[in-house]
C-alpha positions in Angstrom: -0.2 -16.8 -2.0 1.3 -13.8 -2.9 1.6 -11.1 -0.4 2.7 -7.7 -1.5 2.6 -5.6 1.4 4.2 -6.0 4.8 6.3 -4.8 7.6 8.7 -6.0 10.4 10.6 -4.3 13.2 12.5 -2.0 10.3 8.9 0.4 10.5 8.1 2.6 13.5 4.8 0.9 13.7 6.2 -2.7 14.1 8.0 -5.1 16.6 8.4 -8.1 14.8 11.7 -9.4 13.4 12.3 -9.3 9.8 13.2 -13.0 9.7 10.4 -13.8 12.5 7.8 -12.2 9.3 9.8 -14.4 6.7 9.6 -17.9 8.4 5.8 -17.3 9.3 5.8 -16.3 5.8 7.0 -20.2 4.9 5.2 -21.6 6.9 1.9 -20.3 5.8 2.5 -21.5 2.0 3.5 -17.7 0.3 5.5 -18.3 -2.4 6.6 -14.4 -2.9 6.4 -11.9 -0.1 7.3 -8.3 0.0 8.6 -6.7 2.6 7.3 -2.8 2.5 8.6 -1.2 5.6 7.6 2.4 6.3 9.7 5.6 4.6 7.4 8.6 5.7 9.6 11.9 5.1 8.5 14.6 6.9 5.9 12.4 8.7 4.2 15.4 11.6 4.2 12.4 14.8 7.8 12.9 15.9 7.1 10.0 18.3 6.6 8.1 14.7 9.1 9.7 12.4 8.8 6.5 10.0 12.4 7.3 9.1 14.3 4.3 7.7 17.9 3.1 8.7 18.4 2.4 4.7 21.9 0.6 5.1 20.3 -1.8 7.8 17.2 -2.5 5.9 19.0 -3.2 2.9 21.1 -5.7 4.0 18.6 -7.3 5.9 16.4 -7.4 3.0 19.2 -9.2 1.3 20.4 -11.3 3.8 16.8 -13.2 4.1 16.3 -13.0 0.4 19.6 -15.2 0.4 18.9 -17.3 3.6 15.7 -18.3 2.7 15.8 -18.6 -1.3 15.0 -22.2 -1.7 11.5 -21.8 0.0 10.3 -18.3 -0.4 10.7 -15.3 -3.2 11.7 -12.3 -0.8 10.8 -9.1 -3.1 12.9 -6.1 -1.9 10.2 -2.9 -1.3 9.4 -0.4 0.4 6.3 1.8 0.8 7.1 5.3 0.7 4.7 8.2 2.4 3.7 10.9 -0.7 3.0 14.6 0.2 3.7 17.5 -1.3 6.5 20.1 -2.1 9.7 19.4 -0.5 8.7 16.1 0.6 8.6 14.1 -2.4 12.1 15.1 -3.4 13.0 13.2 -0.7 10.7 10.2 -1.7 12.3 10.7 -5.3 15.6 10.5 -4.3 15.2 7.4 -1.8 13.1 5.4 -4.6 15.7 6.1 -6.8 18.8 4.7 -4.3 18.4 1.7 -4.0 17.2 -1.4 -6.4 14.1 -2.1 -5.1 11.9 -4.7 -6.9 8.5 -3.0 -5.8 7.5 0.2 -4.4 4.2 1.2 -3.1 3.1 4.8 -2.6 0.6 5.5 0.0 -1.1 8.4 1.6 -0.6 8.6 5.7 -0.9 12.5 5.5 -3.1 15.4 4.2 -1.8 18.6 4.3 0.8 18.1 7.0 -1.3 16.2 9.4 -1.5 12.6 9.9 -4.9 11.0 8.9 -4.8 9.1 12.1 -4.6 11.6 14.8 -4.9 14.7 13.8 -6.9 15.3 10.5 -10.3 15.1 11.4 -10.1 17.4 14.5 -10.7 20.3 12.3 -12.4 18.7 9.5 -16.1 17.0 9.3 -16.1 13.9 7.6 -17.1 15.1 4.1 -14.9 18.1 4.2 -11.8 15.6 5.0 -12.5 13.0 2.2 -12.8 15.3 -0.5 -9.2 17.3 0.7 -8.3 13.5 1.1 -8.5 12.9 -2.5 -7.8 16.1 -4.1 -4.3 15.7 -2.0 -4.3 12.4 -3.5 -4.8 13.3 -7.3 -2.2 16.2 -7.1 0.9 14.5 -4.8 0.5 11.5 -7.6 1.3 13.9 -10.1 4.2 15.0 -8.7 5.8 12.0 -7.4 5.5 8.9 -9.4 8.4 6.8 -8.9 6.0 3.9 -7.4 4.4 0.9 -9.0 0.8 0.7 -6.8 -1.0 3.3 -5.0 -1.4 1.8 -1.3 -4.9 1.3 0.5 -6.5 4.0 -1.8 -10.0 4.5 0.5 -7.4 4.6 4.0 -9.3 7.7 4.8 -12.1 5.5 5.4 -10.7 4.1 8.0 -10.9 7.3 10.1 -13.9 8.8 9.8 -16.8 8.9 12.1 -19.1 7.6 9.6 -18.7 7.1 5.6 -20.0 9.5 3.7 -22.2 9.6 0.5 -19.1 8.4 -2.3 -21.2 10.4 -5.3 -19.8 13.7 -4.4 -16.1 11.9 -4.9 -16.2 9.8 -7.7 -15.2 11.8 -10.2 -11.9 13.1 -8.3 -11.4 9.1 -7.7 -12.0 8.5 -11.3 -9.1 11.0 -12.4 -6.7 9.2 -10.1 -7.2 6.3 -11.5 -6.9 7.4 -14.9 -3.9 9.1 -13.9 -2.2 5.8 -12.3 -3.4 3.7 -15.3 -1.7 6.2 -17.8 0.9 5.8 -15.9 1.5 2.1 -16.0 0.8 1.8 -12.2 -1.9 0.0 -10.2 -3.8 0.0 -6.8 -3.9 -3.0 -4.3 -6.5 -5.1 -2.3 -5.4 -4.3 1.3 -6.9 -6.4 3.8 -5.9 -4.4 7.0 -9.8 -3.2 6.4 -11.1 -6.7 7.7 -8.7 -6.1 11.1 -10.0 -1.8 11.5 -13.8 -2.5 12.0 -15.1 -1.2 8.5 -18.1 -3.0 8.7 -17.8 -4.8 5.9 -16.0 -2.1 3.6 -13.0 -3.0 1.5 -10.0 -1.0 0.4 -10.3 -0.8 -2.4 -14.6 -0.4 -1.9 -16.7 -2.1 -4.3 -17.4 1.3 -6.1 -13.8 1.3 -6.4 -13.1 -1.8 -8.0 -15.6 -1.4 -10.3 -14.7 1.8 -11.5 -11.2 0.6 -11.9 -12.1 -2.2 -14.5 -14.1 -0.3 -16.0 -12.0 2.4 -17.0 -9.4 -0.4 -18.0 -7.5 -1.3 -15.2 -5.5 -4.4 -14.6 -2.6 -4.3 -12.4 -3.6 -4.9 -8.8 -1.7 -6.3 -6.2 -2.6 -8.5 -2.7 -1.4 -6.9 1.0 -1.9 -8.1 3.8 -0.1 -4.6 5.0 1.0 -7.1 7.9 2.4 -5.6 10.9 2.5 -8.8 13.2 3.5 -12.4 11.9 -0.5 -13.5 12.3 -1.3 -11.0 10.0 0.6 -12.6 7.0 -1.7 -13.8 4.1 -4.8 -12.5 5.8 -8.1 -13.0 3.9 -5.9 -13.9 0.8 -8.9 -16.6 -0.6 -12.0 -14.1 0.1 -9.5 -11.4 -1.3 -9.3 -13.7 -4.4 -13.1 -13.8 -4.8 -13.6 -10.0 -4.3 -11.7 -9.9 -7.6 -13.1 -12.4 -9.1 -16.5 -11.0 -8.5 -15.3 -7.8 -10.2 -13.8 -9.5 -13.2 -9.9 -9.5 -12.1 -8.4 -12.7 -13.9 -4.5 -11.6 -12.7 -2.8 -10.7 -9.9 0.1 -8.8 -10.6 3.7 -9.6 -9.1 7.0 -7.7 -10.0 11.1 -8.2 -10.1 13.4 -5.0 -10.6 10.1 -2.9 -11.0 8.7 -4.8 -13.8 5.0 -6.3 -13.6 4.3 -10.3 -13.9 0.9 -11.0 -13.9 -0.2 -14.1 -12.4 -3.8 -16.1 -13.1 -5.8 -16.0 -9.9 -6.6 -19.5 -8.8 
């Protein structure tokens, strides 16, 4: 197993120990895991500021990757929050500090509120995903110092009901264009098994689809753990959603730099 997408105590959404995460890691059989923890610049909760203590989480990165060498490959991320304007300086400059092997960017916000509390108190459901995506398409052309775009559909996971996609697909399409232009990829995040979805995947099958068929290939596994049970979740029925959609490779990096790996 490769699982490209987790967190431990470093995050403002997480308790768990960073070495607690790496030995559960072991034991479940992942071979590489990468720790992801949250940088959210500018993030509107102030009782979840998603700051990062970089010189902490550095070290500790290091210190497992070295402690536990011999039975897991530790890659050294970080998923960093995109928005727009002044914030992704911010994002630029800390992607930019510190060698990290792997960096997701993700969306938690839209216009300076947080999908998950306070988006949709002014927006209906189809109003919010279209600004959801439009938001999307334009903050991933100004920051792009990132090697997947994270959970691309999260907005699905807060709306009342999913909407008709039609109305979407072609503001989706250009932002996967745009990332496959741009050497970058999406991931498989299976937090949408734990959130209710009925069923619905991130990426959705519409998704996937249209990814491979406009030529994509880079596509990472996460688990987007944030509790040691978490780790490796739904990795085999993850494997076969690809599969179904004509993935052959799973992609795993070092110093930024893509591997792909046959899915077995």
């Amino acid at each position: 197993m490769y699982d490209y997408h987790s967190h431990s105590d470093f995050s403002d959404d997480c308790t768990t120990p960073l070495r607690d995460m790496v030995r559960t890691a072991v034991t479940a059989g992942i071979r590489e895991l990468a720790v992801t923890d949250h940088y959210d610049p500018d993030y509107p909760d102030r009782n979840f500021p998603f700051e990062l203590d970089f010189s902490a989480y550095h070290r500790g990165l290091e210190e497992v990757e070295r402690e536990f060498s011999d039975r897991i490959r530790i890659v050294k991320g970080i998923e960093i929050g995109i928005q727009h304007g002044d914030t992704n300086q911010k994002c630029r400059e800390t992607a930019a500090a510190y060698p990290y092997d792997f960096i997701i960017g993700s969306f938690h916000c839209t216009g300076g509120q947080d999908l998950y509390t306070e988006y949709f108190k002014t927006r209906s459901d189809e109003a919010g995903v279209a600004e959801f995506y439009e938001y999307v398409y334009k903050g991933i052309r100004d920051f792009q110092n990132f090697d997947v775009l994270g959970h691309i559909n999260v907005i699905d996971r807060y709306v009342k009901q999913i909407p008709d996609y039609k109305p979407y697909m072609e503001t989706i399409e250009a932002i996967l264009k745009e990332l496959i232009s741009l050497g970058k990829g999406i991931e498989i995040n299976t937090s949408s098994f734990r959130y209710g979805m009925n069923g619905r995947t991130t990426p959705s099958s519409d998704i996937l689809t249209l990814y491979k068929d406009l030529g994509g290939e880079i596509i990472t596994y996460g688990s987007d753990a944030h509790r040691e049970s978490h780790l490796g979740y739904m990795y085999k029925e993850a494997m076969e959603i690809l599969q179904h959609h004509g993935f052959r490779y799973l992609a795993t990096f070092r110093e930024r730099k893509c591997t792909p790996i046959l899915i077995r």
